[in-house]
Structure formats: C-alpha cells, structure tokens
C-alpha positions in Angstrom: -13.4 162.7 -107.1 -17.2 162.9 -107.4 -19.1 163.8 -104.3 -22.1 161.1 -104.0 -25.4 162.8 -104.6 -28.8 161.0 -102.9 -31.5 159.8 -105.3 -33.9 161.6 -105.9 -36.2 159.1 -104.9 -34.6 159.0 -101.3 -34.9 162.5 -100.7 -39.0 162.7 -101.7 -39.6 159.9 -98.6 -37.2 161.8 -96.6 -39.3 165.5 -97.3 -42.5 163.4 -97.3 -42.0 161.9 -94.1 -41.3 165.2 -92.2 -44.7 167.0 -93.6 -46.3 163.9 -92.0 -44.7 164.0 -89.1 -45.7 168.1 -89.2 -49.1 167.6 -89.6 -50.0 164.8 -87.2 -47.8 167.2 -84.3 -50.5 169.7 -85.5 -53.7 167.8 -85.3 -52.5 166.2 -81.8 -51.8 169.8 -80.6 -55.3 170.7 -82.0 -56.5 167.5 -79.6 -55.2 169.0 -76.5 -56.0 172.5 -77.1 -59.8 171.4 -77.2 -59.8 169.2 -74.5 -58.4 171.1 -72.5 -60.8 174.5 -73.3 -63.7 171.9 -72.8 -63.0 170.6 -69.7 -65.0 172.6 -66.9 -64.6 172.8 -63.0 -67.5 171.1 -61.4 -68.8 173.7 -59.0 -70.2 171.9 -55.5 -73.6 171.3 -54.4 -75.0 173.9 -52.3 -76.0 171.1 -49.4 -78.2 174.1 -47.5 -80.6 174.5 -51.2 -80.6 171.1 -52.1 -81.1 169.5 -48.4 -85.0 169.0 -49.4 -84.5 167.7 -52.7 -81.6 165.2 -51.0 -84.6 164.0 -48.6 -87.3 163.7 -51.3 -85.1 161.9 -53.4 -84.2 159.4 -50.4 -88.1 159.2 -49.9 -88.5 158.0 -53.3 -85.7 155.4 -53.7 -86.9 153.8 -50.2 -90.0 153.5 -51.3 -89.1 152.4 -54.6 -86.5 149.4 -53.0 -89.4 148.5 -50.6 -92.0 147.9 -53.1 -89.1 145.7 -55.6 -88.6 144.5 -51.8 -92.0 142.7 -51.6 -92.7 142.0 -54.6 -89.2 140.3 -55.0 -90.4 138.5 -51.9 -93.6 137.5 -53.6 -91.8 136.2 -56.6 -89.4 134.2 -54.2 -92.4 132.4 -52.5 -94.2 131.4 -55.6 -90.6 130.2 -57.1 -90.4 128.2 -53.7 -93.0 126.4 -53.7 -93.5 125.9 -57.5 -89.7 124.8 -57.2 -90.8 122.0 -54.2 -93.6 121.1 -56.0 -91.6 120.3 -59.6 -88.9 118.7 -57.7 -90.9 116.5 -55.7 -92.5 115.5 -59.1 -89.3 114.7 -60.8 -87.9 112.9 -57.9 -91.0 110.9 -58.4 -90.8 110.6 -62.1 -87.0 109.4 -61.5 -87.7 107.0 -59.4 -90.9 105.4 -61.3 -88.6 105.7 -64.7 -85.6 103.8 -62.8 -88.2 101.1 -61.7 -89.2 100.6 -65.3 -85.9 100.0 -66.4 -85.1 97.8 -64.1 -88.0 95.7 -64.7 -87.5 95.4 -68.7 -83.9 94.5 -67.8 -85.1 91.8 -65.5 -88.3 90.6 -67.9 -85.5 90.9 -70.9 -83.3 88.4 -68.9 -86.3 86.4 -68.0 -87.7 85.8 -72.0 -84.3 85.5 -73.0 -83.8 82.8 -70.9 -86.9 81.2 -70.8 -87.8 81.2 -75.2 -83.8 79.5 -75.3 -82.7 81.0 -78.8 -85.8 81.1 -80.7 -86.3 84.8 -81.2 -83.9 87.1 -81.7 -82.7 88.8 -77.9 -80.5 91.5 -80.2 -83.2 93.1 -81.6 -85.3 93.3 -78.2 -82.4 94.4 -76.4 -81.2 97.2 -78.6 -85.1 98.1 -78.6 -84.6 98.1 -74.7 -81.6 99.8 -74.3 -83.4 102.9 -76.6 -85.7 103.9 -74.2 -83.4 103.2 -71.2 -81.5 105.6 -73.0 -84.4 107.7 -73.8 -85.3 107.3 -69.5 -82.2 108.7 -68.6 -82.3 111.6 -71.4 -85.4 112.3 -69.0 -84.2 112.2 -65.9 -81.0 114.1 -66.7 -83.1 117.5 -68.2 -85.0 117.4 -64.7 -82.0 117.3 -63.1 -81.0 120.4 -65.1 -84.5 122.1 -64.6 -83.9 121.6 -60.6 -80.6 123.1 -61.0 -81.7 126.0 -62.5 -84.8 126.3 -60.1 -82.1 126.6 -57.3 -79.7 128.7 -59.3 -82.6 130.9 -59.4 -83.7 131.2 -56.1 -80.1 131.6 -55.1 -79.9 134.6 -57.5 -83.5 136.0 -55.7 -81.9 135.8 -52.3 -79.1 137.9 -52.9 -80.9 140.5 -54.8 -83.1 140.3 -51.5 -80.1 140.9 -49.6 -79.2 143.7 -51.2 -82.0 145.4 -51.3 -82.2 145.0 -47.3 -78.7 146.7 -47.2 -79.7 149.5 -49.4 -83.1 150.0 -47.5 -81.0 150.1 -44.0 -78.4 152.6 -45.7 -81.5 154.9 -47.1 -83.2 154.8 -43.7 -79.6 155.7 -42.1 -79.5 158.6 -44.3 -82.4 160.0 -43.2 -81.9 160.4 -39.3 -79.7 162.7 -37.8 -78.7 161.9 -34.1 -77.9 164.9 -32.6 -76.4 165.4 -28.6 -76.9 168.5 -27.3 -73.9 169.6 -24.4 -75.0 170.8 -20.9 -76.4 174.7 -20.5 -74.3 177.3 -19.5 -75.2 180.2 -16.8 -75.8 183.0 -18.5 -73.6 185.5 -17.3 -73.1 187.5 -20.8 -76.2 189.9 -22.7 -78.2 188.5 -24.9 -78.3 189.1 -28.9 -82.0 187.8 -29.9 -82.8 186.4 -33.7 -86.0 185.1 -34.5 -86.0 182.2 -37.4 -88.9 182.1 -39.5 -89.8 181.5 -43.3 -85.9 180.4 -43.6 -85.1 183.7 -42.8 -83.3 185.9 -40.0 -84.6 188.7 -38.0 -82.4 190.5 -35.7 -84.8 192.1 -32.8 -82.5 195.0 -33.2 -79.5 196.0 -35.2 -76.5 196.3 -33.0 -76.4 199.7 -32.7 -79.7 199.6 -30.9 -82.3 200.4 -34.1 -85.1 198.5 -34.3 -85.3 196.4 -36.9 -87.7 196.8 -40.0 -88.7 193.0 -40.7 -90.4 192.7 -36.8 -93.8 194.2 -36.1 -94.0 194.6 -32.7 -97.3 195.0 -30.6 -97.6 197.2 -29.4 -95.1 199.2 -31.2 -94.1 201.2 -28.4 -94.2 198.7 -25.4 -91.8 197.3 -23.7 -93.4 194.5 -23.6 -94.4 193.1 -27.0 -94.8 190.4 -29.3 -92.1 189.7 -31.9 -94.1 189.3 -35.3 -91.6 188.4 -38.1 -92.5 189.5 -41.8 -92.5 187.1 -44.5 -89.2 187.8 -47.1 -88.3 191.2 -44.7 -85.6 188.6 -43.7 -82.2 188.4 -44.2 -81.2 185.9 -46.5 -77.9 183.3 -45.4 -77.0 183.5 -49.1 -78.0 187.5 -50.4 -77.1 189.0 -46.7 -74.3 186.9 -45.5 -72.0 190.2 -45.6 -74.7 192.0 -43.1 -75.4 188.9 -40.8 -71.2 188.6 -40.7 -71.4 191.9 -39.5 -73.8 191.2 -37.3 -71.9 188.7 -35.6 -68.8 190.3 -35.6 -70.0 192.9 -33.6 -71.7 190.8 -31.1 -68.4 189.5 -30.6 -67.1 192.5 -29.9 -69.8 193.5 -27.5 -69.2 190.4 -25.4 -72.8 188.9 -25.9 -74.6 185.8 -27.1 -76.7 184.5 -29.4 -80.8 184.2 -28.3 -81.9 181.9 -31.0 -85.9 181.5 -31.7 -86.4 178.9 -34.0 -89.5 177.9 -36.1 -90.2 174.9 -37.7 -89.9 175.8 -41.2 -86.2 177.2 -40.4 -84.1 173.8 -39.2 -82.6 174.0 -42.1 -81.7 177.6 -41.4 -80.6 177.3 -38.0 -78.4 174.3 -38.8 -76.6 176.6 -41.3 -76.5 180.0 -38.9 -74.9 177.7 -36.3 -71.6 177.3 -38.5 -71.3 181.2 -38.9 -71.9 181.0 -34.8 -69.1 179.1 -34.6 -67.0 180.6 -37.3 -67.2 184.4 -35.3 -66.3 182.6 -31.8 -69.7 183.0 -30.3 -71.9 181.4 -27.9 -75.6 180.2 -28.6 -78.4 179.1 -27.0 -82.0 178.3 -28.4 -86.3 177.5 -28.1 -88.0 176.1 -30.6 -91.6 177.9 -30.9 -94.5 175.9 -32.4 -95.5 177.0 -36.2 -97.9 179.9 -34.9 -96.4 180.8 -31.9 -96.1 184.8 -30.8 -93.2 185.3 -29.7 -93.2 188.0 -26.5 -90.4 189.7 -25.1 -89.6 192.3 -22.5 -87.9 193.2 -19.5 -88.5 190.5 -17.2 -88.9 187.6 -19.8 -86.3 184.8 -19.9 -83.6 183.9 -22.5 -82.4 180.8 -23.4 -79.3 179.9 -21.7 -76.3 179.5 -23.8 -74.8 175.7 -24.3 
C-alpha cells in the first residue's frame, strides 16, 4: 500500500507557523533583555546634604498653601455672601412669580364666569397656562443656580480643609522635639571636638599631637583659646575612616566625648552623635554662641557626659 503523503499546502502553514513563532520568542527576548539593562537602582537620599534643601522646600510649600489658604478664604466669603444675596433674590422672585400665577388662575376663573360663553376661555387659558409654564421654567433654573452655588461652596470648604491638614503636617515637619536624659558624673577623661563650619576638630589626635586645624593662643600655653580653621576640618563624608579611628580609640582609652558645638554645625552634630553611638561611647556637650572663643586648660570644666 501507498504511504499518505501531506499536502503540500499543509506543510507551508505548518513551516510558516514555526518561523513565526521563532521570531516573536526573539523580539520578546529582545524586550526583556532591554528592560532589564535599563532598569537602574535608585541610590538613597543623603538626608545629612539634603537636610537644608528638605527645610527650604517645606518653607516654600507652607507658604505657598497659606497664601491659596487666604485667598481661598477670600473667594469663599465673596461666594457666601454673593450666594445669600442671589438666593434671597430668587426666593423672592419665586414667591412674587407664584403670586402671579395664582392671581391669572383666579381672574381667568373670575372672566370666565362672569362674560358666560361669549369669548372664547380656550384660547385665554392655553395663553395662561404658557407663561405659568414659562414661570415655572424660571423658578426651576434658580433652583439649579442655588444648587450649584452650594455645590460650590461645599467644594471650597473641603479644599479649605485640606489645605489646613497639609499646613498642620508642613508645620509638624518642621519641629523636632528633642528630650535630653539626666547628666552623668564624670568619672572617665575627656576627648574634646570642637564643631564649626560643619566640620570636626579634634583638640588633639589621640596619640597626644596637636592638631593642625586649631590655632591656639597662645600657642604654647596651657591655657588657650581653641580657634578652629575654616575647611582644616575633618569632613563626616571625606574623613569618616579617620574620625572612625578616632573613636575607636577613644573607646579603647576608656574616655568620652567633649562636644563644642556651633551653630552652623547642628546638622553636624546630629550626624557625629550616630557614629557616637555606633563605637559605644559616651557624650556630653555646650553649645557656644556664633563667635565665641573657645578657652581651655587645666582647671576649666567639661561638659558632663549624658
């Protein structure tokens, strides 16, 4: 017997069909390969560089939401009372439209009744019934116009409210309650750093050198005042490996941290505290006005640790 051959035909869909399903494996392959290549990590916010741009940006949206605050408020007051007054004129209208119609109805009924069938009461009370129509066309769109007056000012509210909630959020943001524990007796040696210009300055290195970016004076007194040198700092970012070392070696020599703090270094000293606590250290701190000396020697004082 004759084996049974496909058509030709059969077998060209078949072939057909399988370079289509090739190719669109290929393109969605493609697809993948350059989503996934684009797709990027997004790298965190630094919170310690961008802390000032986070507060100006704050600044600006409050003070944007309380000016669309008041003026909101403005719009709200005109829409009030220009909402009372058109009300109060359509209630009116209403009510003086209503008495017209039931007068014609009444003086309709009266002629009627009075003229017998002489004229024709059809034509004067289809005539009648157009402009009752025609009055109650009227006092329906006024009724619409209030409804959207109060549809309005219900819609003005709520924006209101909202804004309130974002203000109080903003203004949230923007304080930082802070508690600060009991001070401790200090019973350990001090390690002093003075914060200034965002910056550290060790008083000393730990191995007893003095340290480069602090101009004392006199220079060879022990008594002196501590005079920090603009960018002789170290850097939280650029010298974190020294000001690790630093620490670690205070915690080794079984002292704390003296912490002299500026005004222009908050910022600084919020972020020095978490390496504090990181190495297992103590702390204590004074905040110096913006040109304050700082003076040091022998029988000064330190701030206790907390």
């Amino acid at each position: 017997m004759r084996k049974l051959r496909p058509k030709s035909e059969e077998s060209l869909d078949l072939l057909l069909d399988t370079l289509c399903n090739v190719f669109g494996g290929i393109i969605l392959i493609s697809c993948l390969l350059a989503l996934l290549t684009n797709s990027r990590p997004v790298r965190p916010k630094n919170d310690g560089a961008n802390s000032d741009d986070n507060g100006r940006f704050l600044a600006e949206r409050l003070e944007a939401a309380t000016k669309e605050l008041a003026g909101l408020r403005t719009i709200l007051d005109k829409i009030k009372a220009q909402g009372n007054e058109d009300i109060q004129k359509l209630l009116v209208e209403r009510d003086q439209l209503r008495a017209t119609q039931i007068r014609l109805r009444q003086a309709a009924a009266q002629d009627h009744v009075n003229d017998g069938s002489n004229d024709d009461p059809v034509g004067n009370l289809t005539k009648l019934r157009s402009e009752v129509k025609a009055l109650d066309l009227k006092i329906i769109d006024g009724q619409a116009r209030t409804q959207a007056s109060t549809a309005k000012e219900r819609d003005l509210a709520s924006r209101l409210q909202r804004l309130k909630t974002q203000i109080d959020e903003t203004e949230a943001k923007r304080f930082e309650y802070v508690r600060f524990p009991r001070e401790h007796t200090a019973s350990k040696n001090n390690f002093n750093l003075i914060l200034k210009y965002g910056e550290v300055y060790p008083l000393n290195h730990t191995d007893g050198r003095v340290f480069a970016g602090v101009t004392r004076d006199p220079p060879r007194s022990e008594n002196f005042s501590a005079i920090p040198k603009k960018s002789a700092g170290w850097d939280l970012l650029q010298n974190r490996a020294a000001i690790l070392e630093m620490l670690a070696s205070c915690k080794q020599g079984g002292v704390y941290i003296a912490l002299y703090v500026y005004p222009d270094s908050f910022e600084t000293f919020r972020s020095l505290k978490e390496l504090i606590y990181s190495a297992g250290l103590e702390y204590g701190f004074k905040i110096y006005p913006e040109h304050y000396k700082s003076r040091f020697g022998p029988k000064g004082s330190s701030p206790s640790p907390l």
